[in-house]
C-alpha positions in Angstrom: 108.7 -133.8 -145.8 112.2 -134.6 -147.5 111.5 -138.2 -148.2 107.9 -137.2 -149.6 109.3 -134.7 -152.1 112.0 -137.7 -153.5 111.1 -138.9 -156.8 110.9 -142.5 -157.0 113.5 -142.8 -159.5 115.9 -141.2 -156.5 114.1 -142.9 -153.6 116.3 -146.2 -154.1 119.3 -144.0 -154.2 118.4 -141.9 -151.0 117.7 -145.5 -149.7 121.0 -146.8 -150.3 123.0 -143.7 -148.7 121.0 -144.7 -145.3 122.4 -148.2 -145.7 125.4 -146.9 -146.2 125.6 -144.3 -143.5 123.7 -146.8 -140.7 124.7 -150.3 -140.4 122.0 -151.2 -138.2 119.5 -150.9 -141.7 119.8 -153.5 -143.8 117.1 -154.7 -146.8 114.7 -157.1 -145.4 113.7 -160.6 -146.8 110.8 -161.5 -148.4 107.9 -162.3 -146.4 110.3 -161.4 -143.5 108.6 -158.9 -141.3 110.9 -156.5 -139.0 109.6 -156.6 -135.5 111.0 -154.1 -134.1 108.5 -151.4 -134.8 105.8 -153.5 -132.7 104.2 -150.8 -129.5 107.9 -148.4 -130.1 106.2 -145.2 -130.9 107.5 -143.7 -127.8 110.6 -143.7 -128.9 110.5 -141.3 -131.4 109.2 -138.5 -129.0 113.2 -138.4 -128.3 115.9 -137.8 -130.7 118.1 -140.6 -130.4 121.2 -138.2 -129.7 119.5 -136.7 -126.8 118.4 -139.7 -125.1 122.0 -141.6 -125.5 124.7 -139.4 -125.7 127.2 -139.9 -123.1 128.7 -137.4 -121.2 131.4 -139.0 -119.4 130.1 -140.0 -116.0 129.1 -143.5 -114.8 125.8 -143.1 -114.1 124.4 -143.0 -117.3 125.8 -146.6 -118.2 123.6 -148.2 -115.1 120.3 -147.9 -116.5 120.3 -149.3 -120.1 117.4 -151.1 -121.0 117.5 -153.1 -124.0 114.5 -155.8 -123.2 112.5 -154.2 -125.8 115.5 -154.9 -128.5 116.1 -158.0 -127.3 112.7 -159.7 -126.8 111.5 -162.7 -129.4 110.0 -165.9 -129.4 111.8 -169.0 -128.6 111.0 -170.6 -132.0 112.3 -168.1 -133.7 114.9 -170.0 -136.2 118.1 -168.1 -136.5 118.4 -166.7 -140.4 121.9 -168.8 -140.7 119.8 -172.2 -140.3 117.8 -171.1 -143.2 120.5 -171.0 -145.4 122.1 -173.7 -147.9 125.5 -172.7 -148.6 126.1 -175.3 -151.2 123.9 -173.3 -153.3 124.5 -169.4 -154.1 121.7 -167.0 -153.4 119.9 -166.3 -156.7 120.0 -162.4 -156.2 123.8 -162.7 -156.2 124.2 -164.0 -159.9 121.5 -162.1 -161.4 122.8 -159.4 -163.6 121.8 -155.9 -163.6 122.4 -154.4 -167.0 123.7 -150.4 -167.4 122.4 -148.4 -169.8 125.4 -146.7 -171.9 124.6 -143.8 -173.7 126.3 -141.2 -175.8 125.9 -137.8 -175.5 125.8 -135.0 -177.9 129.3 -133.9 -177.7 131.0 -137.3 -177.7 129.2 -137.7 -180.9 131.2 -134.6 -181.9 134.2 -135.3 -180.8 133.9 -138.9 -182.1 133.5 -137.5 -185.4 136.7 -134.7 -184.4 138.9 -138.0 -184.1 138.9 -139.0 -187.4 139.9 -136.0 -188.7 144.0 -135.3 -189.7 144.6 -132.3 -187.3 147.8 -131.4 -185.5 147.4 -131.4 -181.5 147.0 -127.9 -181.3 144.0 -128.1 -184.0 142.4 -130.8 -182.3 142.5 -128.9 -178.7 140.5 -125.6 -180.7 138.3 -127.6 -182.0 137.6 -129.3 -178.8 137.2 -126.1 -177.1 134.8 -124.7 -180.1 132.8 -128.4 -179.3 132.6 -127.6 -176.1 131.0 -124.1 -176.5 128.2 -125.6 -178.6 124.8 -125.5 -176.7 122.7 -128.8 -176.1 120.3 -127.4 -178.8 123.3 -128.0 -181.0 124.0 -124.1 -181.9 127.4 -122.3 -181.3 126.2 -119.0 -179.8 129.4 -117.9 -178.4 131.5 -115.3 -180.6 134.7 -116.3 -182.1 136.3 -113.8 -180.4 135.1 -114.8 -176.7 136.3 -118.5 -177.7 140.0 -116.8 -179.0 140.1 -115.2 -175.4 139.1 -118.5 -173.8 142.0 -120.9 -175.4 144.3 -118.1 -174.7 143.7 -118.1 -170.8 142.2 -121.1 -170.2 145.2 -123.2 -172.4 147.5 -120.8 -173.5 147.0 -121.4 -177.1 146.9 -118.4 -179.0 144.9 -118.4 -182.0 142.9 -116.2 -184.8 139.6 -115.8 -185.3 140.3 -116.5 -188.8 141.3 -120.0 -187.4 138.3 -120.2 -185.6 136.0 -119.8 -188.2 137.9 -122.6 -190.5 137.5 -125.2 -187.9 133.6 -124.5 -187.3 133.2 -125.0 -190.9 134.9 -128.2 -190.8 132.6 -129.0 -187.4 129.5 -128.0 -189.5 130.0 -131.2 -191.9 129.5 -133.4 -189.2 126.8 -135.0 -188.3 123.8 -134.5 -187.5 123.2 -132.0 -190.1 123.1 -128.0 -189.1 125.4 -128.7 -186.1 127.7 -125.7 -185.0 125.8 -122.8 -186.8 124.9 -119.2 -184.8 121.3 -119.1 -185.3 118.3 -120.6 -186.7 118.7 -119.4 -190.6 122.3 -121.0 -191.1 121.0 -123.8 -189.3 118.5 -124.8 -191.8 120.0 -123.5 -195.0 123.5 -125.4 -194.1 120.4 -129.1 -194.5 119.3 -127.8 -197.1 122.8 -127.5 -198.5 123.2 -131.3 -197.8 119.8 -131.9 -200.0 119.9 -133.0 -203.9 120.5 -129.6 -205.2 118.8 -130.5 -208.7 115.4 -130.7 -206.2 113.3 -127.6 -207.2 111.9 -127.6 -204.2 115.2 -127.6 -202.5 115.8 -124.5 -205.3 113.2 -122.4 -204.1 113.2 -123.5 -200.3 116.7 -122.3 -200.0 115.5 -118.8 -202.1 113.0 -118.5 -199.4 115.3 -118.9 -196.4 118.1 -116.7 -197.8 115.9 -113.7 -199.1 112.2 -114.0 -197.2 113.5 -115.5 -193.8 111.4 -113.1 -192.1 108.1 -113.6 -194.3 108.3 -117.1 -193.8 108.4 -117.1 -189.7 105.9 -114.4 -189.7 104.3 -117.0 -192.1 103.4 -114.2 -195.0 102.9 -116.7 -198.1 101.2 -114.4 -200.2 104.0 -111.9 -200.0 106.8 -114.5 -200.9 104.8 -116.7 -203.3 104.0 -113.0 -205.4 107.9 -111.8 -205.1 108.8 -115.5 -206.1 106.3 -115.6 -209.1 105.1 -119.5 -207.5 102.3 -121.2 -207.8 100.7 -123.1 -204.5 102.1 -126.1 -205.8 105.7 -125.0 -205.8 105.0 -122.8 -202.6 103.7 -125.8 -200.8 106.8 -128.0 -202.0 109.0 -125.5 -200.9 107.8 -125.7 -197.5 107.4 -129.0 -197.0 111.0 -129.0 -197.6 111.5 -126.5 -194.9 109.5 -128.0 -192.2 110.9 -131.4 -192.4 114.0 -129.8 -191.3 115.5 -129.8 -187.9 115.2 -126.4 -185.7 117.3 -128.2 -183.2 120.4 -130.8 -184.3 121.4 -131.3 -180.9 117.9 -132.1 -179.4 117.7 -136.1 -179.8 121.0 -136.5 -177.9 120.5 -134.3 -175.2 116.8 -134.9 -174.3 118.1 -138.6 -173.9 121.2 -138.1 -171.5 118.6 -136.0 -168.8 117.6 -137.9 -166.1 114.6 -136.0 -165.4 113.0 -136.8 -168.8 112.6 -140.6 -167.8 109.2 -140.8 -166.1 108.7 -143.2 -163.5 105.0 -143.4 -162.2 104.3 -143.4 -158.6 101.0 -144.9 -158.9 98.9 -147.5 -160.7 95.3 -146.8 -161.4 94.0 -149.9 -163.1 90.1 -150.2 -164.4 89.1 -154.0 -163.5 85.3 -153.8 -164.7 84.5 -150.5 -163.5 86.1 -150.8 -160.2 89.2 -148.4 -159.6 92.0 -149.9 -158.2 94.9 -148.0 -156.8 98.7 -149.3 -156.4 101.7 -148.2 -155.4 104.9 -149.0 -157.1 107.1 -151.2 -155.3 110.1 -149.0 -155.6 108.0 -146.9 -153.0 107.5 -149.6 -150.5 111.2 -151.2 -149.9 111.5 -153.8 -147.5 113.7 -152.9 -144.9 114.4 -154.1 -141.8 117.3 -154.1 -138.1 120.0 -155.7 -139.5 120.0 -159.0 -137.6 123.9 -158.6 -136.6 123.1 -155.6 -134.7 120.1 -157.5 -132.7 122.4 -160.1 -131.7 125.6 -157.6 -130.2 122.6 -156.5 -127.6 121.1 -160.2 -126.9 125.2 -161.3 -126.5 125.5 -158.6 -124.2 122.2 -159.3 -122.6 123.6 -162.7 -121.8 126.6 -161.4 -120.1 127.7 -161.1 -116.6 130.1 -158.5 -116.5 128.8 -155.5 -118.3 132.6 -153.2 -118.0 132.2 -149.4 -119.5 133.8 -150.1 -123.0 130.1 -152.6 -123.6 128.1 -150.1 -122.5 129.4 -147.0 -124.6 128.9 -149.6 -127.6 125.2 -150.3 -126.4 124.5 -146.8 -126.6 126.0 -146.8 -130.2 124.1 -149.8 -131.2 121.0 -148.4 -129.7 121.3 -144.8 -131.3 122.3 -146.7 -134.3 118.9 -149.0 -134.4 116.9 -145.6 -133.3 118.1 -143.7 -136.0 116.7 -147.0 -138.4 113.4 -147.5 -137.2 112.9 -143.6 -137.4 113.9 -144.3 -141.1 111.7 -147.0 -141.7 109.0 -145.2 -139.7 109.3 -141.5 -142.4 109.2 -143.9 -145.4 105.8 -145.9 -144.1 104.7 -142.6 -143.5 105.8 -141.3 -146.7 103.5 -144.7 -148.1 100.8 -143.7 -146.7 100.8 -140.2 -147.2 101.1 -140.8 -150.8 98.3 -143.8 -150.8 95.9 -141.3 -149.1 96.4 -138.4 -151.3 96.2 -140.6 -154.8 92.9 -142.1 -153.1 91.3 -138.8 -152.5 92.6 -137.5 -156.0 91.1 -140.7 -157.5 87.9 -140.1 -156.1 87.4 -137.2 -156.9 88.1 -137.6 -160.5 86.3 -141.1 -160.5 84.8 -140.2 -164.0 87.9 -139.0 -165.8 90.2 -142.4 -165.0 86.9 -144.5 -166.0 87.2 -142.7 -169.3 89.9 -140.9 -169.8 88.0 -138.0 -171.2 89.1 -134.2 -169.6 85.7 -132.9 -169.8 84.8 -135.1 -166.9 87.0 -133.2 -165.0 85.8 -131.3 -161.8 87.3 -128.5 -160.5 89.2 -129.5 -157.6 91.9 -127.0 -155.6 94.3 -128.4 -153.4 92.2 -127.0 -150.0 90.0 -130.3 -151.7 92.1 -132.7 -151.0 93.5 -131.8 -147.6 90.3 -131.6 -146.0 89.7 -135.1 -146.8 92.7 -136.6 -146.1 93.1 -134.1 -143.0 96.7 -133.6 -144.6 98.4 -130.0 -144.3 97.8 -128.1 -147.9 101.6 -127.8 -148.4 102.1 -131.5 -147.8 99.5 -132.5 -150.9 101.4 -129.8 -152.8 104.2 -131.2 -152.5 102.8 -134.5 -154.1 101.1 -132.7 -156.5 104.2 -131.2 -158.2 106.6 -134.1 -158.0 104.5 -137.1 -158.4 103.4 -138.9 -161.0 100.4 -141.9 -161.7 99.8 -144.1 -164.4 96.7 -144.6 -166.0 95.4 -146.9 -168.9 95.1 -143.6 -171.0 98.6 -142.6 -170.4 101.0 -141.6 -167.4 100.5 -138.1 -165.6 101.5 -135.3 -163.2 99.3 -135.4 -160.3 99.3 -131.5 -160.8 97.5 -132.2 -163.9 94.1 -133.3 -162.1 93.8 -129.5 -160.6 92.2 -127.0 -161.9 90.0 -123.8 -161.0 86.2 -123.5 -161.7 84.2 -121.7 -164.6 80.5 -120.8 -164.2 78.2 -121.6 -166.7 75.4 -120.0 -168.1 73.4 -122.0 -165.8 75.4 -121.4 -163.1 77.1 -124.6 -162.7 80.9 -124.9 -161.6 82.8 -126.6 -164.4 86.9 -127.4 -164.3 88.8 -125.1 -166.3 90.6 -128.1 -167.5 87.3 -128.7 -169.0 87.3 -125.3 -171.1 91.0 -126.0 -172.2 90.1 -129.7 -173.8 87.0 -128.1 -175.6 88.9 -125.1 -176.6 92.1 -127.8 -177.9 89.4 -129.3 -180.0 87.8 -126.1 -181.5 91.2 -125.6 -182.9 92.1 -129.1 -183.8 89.2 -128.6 -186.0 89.5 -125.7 -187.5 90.0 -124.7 -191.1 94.2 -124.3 -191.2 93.4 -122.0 -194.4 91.4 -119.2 -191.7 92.3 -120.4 -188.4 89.6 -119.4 -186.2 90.9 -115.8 -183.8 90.2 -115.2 -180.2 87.1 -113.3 -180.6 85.6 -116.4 -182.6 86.7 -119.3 -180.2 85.3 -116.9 -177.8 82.0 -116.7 -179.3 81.6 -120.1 -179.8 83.0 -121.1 -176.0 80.3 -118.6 -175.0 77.2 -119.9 -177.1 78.2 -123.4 -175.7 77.1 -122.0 -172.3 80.7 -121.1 -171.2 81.2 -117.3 -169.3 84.6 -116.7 -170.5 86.3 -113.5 -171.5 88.5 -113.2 -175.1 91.6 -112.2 -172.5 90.6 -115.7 -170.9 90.5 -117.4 -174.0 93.6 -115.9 -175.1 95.5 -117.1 -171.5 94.0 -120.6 -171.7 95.6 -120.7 -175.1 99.0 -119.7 -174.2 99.0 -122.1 -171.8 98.2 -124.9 -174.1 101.0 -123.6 -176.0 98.8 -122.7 -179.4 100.0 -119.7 -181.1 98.0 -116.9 -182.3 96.1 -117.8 -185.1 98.0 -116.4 -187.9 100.5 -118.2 -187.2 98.8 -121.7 -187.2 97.6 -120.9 -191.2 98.6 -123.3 -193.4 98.1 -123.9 -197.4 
């Protein structure tokens, strides 16, 4: 259950621990197949430290049976002889490039550098840097950062100080950096704007006197106290809205690991058939390291077996155990995910032929573990933490559930369905008198659809569409 909730950008990691941890794994080669999984199933009825561990007396050394680990062909030709070692192997000089990123705050203090400060400057305004939030805002008060240099460096300082260096802060870049909240944000880029721009003129008029009529999005009631005309209303917010709510966004969005996507499927339409892959990093090769194999054929091949040989047997054994039970979880894991992306893909057989969401059935997770016979936890657990790629785009295996809707004519429809159709009513709609609840209603239910204005509000929400007075426009 661990291994199936690993993300496969984490799998080769949690791979490479095991490796690290058990020397009897090793990576396999290609077109190498391990044989020590051949008619073994047995022996994971026992945990390996059950079965082996010794306990000090003699007996337990006298049985040890290790024909099963031993056992191969004659022709098998040792790995050594397959080797030329006047030429390197080709994995060994390839080069695996690092990504190097910078972060948010090393931009900042990048930018601190080249500023002429003393050393006890520079170590403030390293601590105010560090109280900015990954949005890029500096929500902590002045005095709670004075408290924090005093304890946490022994520095004591003003909050007159303070204030100076996080106007110095603010002119670096990107613009709107350091402010307390949304409104200084945006008026400090408008500030770095060509002032002789009457849109700029009247933009920054707007933020500094009708902040909260402009949120609320109350144009009649600024462009009357304003004496504007659309023209210069509809300049002014232009300017506004090409702004940048969060300065600190780009650069932290790009340091989080989670937000790189790596698809554990493959769903590829080859002339109408489906067919269904799964990426490689989910299907490593690994194998009993071959050093290990040969310790128990040496001693195999001895006469005199003393007690020091057999107590590293056991280890040896417990240590090969312990790998095949590995490699065992993850072709489980394999095929626990194959099954459940096959049933998922079935299911939803029309919406990966075309990619359009009101193809969608309703399907529940109770769905797909009666036809994989898989526990309903287990396909959860794939649901929420895998992810497939399609040729309309790459998503959450989470995505392709949904509850029903009846009809007017009493037929079950996905409520994924009603979400798409709703998304479009409002795509479509007049920005100048966006359509309210009570009309998407209306029109959801003269398409046939039994749906409620509470409904129609939640399903909204959800697609994270405000209300509609707040999606009017000019």
């Amino acid at each position: 259950m661990k291994l199936l909730q690993v993300p496969t950008a984490v799998l080769e990691e949690r791979i490479k621990e095991e490796l690290e941890e058990n020397p009897a794994l090793e990576y396999g080669e290609d077109g190498q197949e391990e044989d020590f999984n051949k008619d073994n199933n047995e022996e994971f009825e026992t945990p390996a430290e059950e079965e082996f561990e010794p306990d000090g007396s003699e007996n337990e050394y006298d049985n040890i049976d290790i024909s099963e680990y031993v056992s191969e062909g004659d022709d098998e030709i040792a790995d050594y002889k397959l080797r030329d070692d006047n030429y390197p192997e080709q994995d060994e000089t390839r080069t695996i490039p690092v990504r190097v990123e910078t972060t948010f705050h090393d931009h900042l203090l990048s930018q601190l550098g080249m500023q002429t400060l003393d050393d006890r400057e520079r170590r403030i305004a390293e601590q105010i840097i560090g109280s900015i939030d990954d949005d890029g805002y500096l929500r902590r008060e002045t005095g709670a950062i004075v408290d924090d240099l005093s304890f946490s460096q022994n520095i004591e300082t003003t909050e007159e100080e303070i204030r100076q260096l996080i106007k110095l802060i603010q002119t670096f870049d990107p613009p709107g950096v350091c402010c307390t909240d949304l409104k200084e944000c945006l008026l400090l880029q408008l500030k770095r704007k060509n002032q002789e721009d009457p849109g700029v003129l009247t933009a920054t008029q707007i933020l500094e006197n009708y902040f909260d009529e402009f949120t609320k999005k109350h144009y009649e009631k600024i462009q009357r106290s304003l004496n504007l005309s659309d023209e210069d209303l509809r300049e002014a917010i232009g300017q506004i809205i090409k702004l940048n709510p969060k300065p600190g966004g780009n650069y932290s969005v790009l340091n989080k690991a989670e937000s790189y996507v790596i698809p554990d499927f493959f769903i590829l339409n080859n002339n109408g058939k489906l067919e269904l892959s799964l990426n490689s990093k989910n299907a490593p090769d690994l194998r009993i390291s071959e050093g290990y194999r040969e310790m128990l054929k040496e001693y195999d091949r001895g006469d005199k077996k003393d007690k020091r040989q057999k107590e590293a047997v056991l280890f040896i054994k417990q240590k090969i155990d312990a790998a095949k039970w590995f490699i065992d979880a993850i072709k489980q894991r394999q095929h626990t995910l194959l099954s459940t992306m096959e049933a998922i893909m079935n299911y939803q057989h029309d919406f990966f032929l075309t990619g359009d969401e009101t193809t969608m059935k309703p399907m529940i997770l109770k769905d797909i573990a009666d036809i994989t016979q898989l526990d309903i936890s287990t396909v959860s657990r794939v649901a929420n933490s895998k992810y497939v790629q399609t040729e309309f785009g790459t998503f959450k295996l989470k995505f392709f559930f949904s509850e029903s809707l009846s009809t007017d004519s009493g037929e079950e429809v996905s409520t994924r369905e009603v979400k798409k159709i709703l998304a479009d009513m409002i795509g479509g709609e007049n920005k100048r008198k966006p359509l309210s609840d009570e009309n998407l209603t209306k029109m959801l239910q003269d398409k046939g659809y039994n749906i409620a204005r509470r409904t129609v509000a939640k399903y909204r929400e959800q697609l994270n569409i405000p209300v509609a007075r707040l999606r009017k426009e000019l």
